[in-house]
C-alpha positions in Angstrom: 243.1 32.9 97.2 243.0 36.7 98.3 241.3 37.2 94.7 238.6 34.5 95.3 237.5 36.1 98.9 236.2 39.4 97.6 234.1 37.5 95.1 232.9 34.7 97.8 231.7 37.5 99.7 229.8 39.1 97.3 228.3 36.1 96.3 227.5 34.9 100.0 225.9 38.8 100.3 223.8 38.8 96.8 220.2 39.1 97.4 218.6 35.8 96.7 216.5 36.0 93.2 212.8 37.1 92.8 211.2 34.0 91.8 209.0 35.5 88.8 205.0 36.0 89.1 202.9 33.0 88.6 201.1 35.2 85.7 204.5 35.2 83.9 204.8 31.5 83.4 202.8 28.7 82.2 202.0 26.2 85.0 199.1 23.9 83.4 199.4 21.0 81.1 196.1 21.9 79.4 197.8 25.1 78.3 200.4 22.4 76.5 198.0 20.5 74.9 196.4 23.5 74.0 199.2 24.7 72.4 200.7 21.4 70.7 197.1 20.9 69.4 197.3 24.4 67.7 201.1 24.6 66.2 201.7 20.7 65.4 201.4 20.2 62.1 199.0 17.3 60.8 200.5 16.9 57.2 197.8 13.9 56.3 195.0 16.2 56.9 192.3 15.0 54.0 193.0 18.0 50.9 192.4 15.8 47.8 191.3 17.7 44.8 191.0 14.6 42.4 190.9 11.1 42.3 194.2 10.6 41.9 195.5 13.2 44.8 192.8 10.9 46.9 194.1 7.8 46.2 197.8 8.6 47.5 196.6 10.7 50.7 194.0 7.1 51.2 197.6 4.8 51.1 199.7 7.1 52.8 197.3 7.6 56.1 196.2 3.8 56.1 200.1 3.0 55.6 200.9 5.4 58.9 197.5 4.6 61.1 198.7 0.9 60.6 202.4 2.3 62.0 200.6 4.1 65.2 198.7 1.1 66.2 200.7 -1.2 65.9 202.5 -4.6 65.2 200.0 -7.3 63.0 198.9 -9.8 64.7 199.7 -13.3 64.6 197.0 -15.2 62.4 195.3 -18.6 63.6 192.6 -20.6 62.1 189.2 -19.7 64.2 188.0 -22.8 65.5 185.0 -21.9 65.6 182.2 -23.7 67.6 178.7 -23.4 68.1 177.6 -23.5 71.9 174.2 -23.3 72.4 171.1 -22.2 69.7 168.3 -20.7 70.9 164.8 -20.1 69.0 163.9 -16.5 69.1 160.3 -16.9 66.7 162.1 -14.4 63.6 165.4 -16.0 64.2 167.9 -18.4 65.5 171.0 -16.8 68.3 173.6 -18.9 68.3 175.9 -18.4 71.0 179.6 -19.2 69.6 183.2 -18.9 70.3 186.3 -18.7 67.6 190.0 -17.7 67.8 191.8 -14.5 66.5 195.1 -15.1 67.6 197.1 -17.8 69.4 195.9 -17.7 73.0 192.6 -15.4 71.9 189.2 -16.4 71.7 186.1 -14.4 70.9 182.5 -15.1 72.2 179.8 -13.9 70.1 176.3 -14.2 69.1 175.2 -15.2 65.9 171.9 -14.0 64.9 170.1 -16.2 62.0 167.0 -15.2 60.4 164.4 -17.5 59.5 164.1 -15.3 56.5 166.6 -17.3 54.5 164.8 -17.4 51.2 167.9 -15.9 49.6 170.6 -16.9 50.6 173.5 -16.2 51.3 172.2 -12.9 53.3 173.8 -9.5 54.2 175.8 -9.7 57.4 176.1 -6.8 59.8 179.2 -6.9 62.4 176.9 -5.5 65.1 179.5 -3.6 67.7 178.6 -3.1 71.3 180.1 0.3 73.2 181.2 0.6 77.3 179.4 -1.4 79.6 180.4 -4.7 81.7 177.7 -6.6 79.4 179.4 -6.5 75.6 177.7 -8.5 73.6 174.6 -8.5 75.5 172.9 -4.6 74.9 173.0 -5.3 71.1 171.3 -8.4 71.7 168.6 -6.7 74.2 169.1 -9.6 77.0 168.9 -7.4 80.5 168.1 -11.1 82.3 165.4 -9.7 83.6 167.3 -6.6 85.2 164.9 -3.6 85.4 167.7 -1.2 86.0 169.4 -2.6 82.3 165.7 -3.2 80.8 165.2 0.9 81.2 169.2 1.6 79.4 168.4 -0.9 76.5 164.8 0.6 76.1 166.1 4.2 76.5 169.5 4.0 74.0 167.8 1.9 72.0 170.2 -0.7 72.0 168.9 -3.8 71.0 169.7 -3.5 67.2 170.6 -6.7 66.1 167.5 -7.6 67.4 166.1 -5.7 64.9 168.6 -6.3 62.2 168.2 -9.9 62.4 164.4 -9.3 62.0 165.0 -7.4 58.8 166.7 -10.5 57.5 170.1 -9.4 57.9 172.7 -12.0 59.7 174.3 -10.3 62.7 177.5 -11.1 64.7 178.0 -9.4 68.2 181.1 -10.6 70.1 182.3 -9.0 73.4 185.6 -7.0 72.9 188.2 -7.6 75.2 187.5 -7.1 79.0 183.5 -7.0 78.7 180.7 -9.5 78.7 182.0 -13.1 78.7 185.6 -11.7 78.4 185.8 -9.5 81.6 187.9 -11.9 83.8 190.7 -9.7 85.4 189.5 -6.6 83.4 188.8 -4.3 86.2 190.7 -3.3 88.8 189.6 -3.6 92.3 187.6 -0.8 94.3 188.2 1.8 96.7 186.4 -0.7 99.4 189.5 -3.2 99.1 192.1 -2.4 101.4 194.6 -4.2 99.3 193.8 -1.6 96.6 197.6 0.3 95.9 195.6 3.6 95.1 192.8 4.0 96.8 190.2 3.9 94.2 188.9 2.4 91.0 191.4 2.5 88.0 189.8 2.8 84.6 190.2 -0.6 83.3 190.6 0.5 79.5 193.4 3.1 80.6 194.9 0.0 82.6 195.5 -2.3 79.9 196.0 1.0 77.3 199.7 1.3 79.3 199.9 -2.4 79.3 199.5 -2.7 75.8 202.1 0.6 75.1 204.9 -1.8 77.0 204.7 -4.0 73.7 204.2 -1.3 71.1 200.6 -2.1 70.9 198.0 -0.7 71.6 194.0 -1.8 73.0 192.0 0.1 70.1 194.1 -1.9 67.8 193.4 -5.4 69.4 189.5 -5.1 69.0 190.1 -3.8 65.8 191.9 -6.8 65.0 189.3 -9.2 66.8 186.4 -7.2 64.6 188.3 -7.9 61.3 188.9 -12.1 62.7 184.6 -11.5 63.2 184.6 -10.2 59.0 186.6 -13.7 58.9 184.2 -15.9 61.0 180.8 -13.9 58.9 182.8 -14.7 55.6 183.2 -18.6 56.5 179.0 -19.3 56.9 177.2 -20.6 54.3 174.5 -17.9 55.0 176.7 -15.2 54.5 177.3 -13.0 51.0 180.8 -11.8 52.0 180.5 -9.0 49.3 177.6 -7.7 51.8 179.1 -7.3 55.3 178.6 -4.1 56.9 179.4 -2.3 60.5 177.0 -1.1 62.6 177.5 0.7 66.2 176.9 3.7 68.6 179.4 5.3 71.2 182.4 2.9 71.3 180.8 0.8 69.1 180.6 3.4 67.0 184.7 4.1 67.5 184.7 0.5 66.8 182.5 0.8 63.4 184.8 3.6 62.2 188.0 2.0 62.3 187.4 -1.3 61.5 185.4 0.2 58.1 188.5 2.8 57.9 191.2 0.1 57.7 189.1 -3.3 56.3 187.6 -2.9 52.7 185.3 -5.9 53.4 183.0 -3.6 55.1 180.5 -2.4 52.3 178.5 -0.6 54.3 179.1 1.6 57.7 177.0 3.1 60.4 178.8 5.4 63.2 176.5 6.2 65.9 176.6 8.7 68.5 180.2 9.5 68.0 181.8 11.6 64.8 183.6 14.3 66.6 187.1 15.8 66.9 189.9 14.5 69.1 190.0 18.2 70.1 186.7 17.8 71.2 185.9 14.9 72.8 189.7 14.1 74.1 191.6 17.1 74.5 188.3 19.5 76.0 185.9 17.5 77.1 188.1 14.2 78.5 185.7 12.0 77.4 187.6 9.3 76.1 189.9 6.3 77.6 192.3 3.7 76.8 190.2 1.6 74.4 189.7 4.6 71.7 193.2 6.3 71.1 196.5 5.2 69.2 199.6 7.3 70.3 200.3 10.0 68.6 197.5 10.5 66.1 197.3 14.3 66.5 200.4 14.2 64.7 199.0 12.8 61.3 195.1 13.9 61.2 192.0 14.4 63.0 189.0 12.4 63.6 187.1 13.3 60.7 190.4 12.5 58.4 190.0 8.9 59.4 186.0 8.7 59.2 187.5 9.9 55.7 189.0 7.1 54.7 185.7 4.7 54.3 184.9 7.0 51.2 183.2 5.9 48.2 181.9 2.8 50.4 178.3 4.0 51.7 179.0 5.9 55.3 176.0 6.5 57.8 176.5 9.1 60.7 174.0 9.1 63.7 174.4 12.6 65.9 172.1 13.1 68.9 171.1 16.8 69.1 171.3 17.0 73.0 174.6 14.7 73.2 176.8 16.3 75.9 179.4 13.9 75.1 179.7 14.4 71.6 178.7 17.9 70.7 176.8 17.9 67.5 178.8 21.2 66.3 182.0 19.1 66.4 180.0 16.3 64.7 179.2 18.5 62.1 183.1 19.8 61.1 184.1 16.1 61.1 181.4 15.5 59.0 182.2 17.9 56.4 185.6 16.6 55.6 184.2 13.1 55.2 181.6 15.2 52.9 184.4 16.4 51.0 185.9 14.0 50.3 182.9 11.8 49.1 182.4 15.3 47.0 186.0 14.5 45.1 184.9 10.8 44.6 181.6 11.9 42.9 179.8 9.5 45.6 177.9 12.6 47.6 174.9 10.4 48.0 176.6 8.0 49.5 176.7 9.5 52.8 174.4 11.0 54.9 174.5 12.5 58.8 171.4 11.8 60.8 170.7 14.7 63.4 168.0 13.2 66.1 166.4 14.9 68.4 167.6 12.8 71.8 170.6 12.6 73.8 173.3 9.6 73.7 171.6 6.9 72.1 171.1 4.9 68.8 169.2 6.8 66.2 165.8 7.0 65.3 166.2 4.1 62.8 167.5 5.5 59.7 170.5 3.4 60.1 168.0 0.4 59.1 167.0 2.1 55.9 170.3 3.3 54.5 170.9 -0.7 55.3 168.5 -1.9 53.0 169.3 0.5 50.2 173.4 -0.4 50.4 173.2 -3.7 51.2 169.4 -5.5 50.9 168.0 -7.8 48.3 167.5 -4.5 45.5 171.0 -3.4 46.4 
């Protein structure tokens, strides 16, 4: 014990240590992301030289995307039912419901042209972004709302509308939590005292942590109810399933890109007001949520690698020059890797990057052309 005293005492006396300046250390998280964005490696980055090299880096990315989002789903037969038909002068809208999974129904509209002369018709999987109407933007219904009538009028919304005008048969079903599917979707407000956190949660990020629980994850679930709606177009009589293409801006556009990224039934792809980078648009600017991101995806490739992966099929880009959310310089970099690699599959003219002068919105209608050259009655 006498030899322990001397050193207890010193230790008791020591000055307590100088806790190091806040300059010297690295408090914030965005300084992590920032620096996991810059040193993790991304080894399915699109670098193809030929055919060949294309073809392998194509299976390898599908084969891991496929990993990141997710188990498969269980298959069911879509039951599908007509509900109501409506006479719109150019067309019929039928307003239908059909299964993608035991316990899982879709509702959709069904837009048939009177213009059935030839049939069966090219299809577009018409995909609706954010908003607690779904279905209804693309279809222009505001119900008389002058506050929605202004949004669909301004973002130019209301293209299956015009699609369906154009002859094309167009399917727009609400995604999960919007439109006819929004039952428990969002959380409650700030106003309920019964609210745990004070405040409205982000629905999408909600469920987003829900579906992580079961090794899922939400963008994979409307990417699977968007393939069941390829099913449900494939199944009409009106239909030439060789002729199905996607169409969407903002999250429909997310929507468009994926599903034509990972189903080769989609002949034909539009990606509206949303081409960017994950570093971009998620990591800088925050302007994603739940419904758009699979886990770990910054550790395989970036956005434009999986825009990529529609190549030769005919790929349509929409960019607003003045969108905040989606910066037209990060369009353009994604866009050049999809570029490439059309460039390595000798199909450069089959896709194109529309520039508008105009904000967050739909295009100014070249989608509609590069529709009838890919997929029309002269394709």
């Amino acid at each position: 014990m006498p030899l322990l005293t001397p050193l207890l005492s010193s230790l008791s006396a020591a000055e307590p240590p100088v806790p190091r300046a806040p300059a010297d250390r690295t408090l914030e998280l965005d300084a992590l992301w920032a620096h996991l964005y810059a040193t993790t490696p991304r080894p399915l980055t699109f670098s193809a030289t030929t055919r060949e090299e294309w073809q392998t880096w194509r299976s390898s990315l599908v084969a891991k995307l496929r990993e990141l989002l997710g188990p498969d789903r269980p298959r069911t037969p879509l039951r599908a039912e007509v509900l109501e038909r409506e006479d719109f002068g150019a067309f019929v809208r039928e307003r239908v419901v059909y299964d993608t999974e035991p316990h899982v129904s879709v509702t959709a509209y069904l837009f048939l042209p009177k213009r059935l002369s030839q049939t069966p018709r090219p299809a577009i999987v018409c995909l609706h972004g954010h908003g607690p109407h779904g279905k209804d933007n693309v279809a222009g219904q505001s119900d008389g709302n002058l506050r929605r009538q202004r949004h669909l009028r301004k973002s130019r919304y209301d293209f299956a509308v015009r699609l369906a005008e154009r002859g094309y048969v167009c399917l727009a079903a609400d995604a999960r939590g919007w439109g006819e599917r929004s039952v428990g979707f969002f959380r409650k407000s700030a106003t309920d005292p019964s609210h745990p956190f004070g405040g409205r949660r982000d629905p999408c990020n909600v469920h987003f942590l829900h579906a992580q629980l079961f090794g899922l994850s939400l963008l994979w679930l409307n990417i699977w109810d968007d393939m069941r709606g390829v099913d449900f177009l494939a199944s009409r009589p009106e239909v030439d399933a060789a002729r199905i293409g996607s169409m969407g801006f903002s999250w429909g556009g997310t929507r468009s890109m994926w599903l034509a990224a990972l189903d080769s039934r989609i002949a034909a792809a539009n990606v509206g007001s949303y081409l960017t980078s994950f570093r971009e648009y998620a990591l800088r600017l925050c302007n994603t949520c739940g419904s758009q991101l699979p886990s770990g995806i910054l550790t395989l490739c970036e956005l434009g690698d999986v825009a990529a992966l529609i190549a030769p099929r005919p790929l349509h880009v929409e960019s607003g020059l003045h969108d905040t959310g989606f910066p037209v310089e990060a369009a353009r970099e994604a866009f050049a890797t999809v570029a490439r690699c059309y460039q390595v599959l000798g199909a450069s003219d089959r896709c194109q990057h529309e520039v508008f002068d105009g904000g967050h919105r739909f295009g100014d209608g070249g989608a509609f052309g590069f529709f009838d050259r890919w997929l029309g009655e002269d394709a």
